[in-house]
C-alpha positions as CSV (number, residue, x, y, z in Angstrom):
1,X,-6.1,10.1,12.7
2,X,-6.7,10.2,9.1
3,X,-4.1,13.0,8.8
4,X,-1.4,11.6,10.7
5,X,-1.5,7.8,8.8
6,X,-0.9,10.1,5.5
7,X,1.9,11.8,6.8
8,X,3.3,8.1,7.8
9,X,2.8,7.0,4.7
10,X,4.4,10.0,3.0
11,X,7.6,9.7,5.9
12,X,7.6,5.9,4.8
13,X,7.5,6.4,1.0
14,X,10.6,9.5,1.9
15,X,12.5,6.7,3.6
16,X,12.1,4.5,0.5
17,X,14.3,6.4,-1.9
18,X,17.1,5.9,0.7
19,X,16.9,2.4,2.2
20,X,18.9,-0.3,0.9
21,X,16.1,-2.5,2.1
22,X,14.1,-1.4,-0.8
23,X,16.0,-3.9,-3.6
24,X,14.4,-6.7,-1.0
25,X,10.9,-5.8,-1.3
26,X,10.3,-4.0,1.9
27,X,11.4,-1.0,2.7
28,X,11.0,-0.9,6.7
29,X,9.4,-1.1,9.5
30,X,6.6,0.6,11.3
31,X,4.9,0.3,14.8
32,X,1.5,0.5,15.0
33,X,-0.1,0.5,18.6
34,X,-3.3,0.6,17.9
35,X,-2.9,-2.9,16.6
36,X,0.4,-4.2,17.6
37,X,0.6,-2.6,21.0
38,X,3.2,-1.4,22.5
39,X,5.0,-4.3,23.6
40,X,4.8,-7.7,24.7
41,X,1.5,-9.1,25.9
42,X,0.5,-5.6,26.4
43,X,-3.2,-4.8,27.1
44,X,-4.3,-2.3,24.7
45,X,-7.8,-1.2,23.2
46,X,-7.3,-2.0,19.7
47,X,-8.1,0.7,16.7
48,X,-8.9,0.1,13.2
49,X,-6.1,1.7,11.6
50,X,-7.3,2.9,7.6
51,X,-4.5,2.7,5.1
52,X,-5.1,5.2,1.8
53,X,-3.4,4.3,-1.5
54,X,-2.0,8.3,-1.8
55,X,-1.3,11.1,0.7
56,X,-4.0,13.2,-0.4
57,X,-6.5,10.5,-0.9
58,X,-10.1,10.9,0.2
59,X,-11.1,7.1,0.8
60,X,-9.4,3.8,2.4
61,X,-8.7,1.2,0.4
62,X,-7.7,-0.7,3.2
63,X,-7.8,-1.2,7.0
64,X,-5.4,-3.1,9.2
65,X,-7.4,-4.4,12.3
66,X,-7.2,-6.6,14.8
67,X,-9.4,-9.9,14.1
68,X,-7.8,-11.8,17.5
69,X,-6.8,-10.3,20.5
70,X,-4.1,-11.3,22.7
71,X,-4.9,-14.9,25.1
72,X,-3.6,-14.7,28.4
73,X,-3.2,-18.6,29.5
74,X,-3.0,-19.0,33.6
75,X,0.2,-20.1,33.4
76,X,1.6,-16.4,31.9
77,X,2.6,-15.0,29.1
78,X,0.2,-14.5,26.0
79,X,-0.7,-15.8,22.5
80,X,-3.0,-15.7,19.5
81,X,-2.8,-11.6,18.3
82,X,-3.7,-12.1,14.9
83,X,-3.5,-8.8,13.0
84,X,-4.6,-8.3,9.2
85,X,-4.7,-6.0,6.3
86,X,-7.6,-6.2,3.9
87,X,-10.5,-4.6,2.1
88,X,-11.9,-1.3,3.8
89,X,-15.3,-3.0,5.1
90,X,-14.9,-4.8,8.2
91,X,-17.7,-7.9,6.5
92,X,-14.5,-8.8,3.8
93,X,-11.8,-11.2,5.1
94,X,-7.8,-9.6,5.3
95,X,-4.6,-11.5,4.9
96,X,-2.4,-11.4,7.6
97,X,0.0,-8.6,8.3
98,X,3.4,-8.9,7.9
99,X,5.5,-8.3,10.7
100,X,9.1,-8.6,12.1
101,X,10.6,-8.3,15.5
102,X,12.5,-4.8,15.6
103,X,13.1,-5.6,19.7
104,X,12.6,-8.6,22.1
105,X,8.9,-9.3,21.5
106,X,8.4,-5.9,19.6
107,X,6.4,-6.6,16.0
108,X,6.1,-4.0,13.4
109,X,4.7,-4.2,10.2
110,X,6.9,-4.8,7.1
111,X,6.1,-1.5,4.5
């Protein structure tokens, strides 16, 4: 796991040079199951997912995590994922993750 979220970052930070996006702020988008799912209301087992401030870097200096999972109401459908990014211990509040629709009901985070 901790190999394959620094080769992510590294793709991400490759994609950066290139994307016109970049003089916005952001320079895309990524999917992350472990927190988003992988679509709508989907029913997933949710994963910490630790982010590392360089490729080769030993330690976390963050972790995205769910903090509210999805609420199925009777009447269908589903609300209330609340997903954040914040300090690497799980006792320190995160802010919420930024995300944007790349399908119908698809989120991905904003990098």
């Amino acid at each position: 796991m901790k190999f394959l979220m620094k080769t992510v970052q590294m793709v991400v930070l490759m994609i950066a040079a290139q994307s016109p996006a970049a003089a916005e702020g952001w320079i895309g988008l990524l999917t992350l199951p472990q927190v988003l799912g992988e679509g709508a209301c989907d029913r997933f087992t949710p994963e910490e997912v630790p982010y590392y401030g360089e490729p080769d870097g030993d330690e976390p200096v963050a972790t995205i995590r769910v903090e509210q999972y999805w609420e199925f109401p009777p009447e269908g459908g589903c609300m209330g994922l609340r997903v954040t990014a914040g300090a690497a211990q799980a006792d320190e509040p995160g802010a919420e993750l930024p995300t944007m629709e790349y399908d119908y009901e698809m989120p991905a985070a904003i990098v």
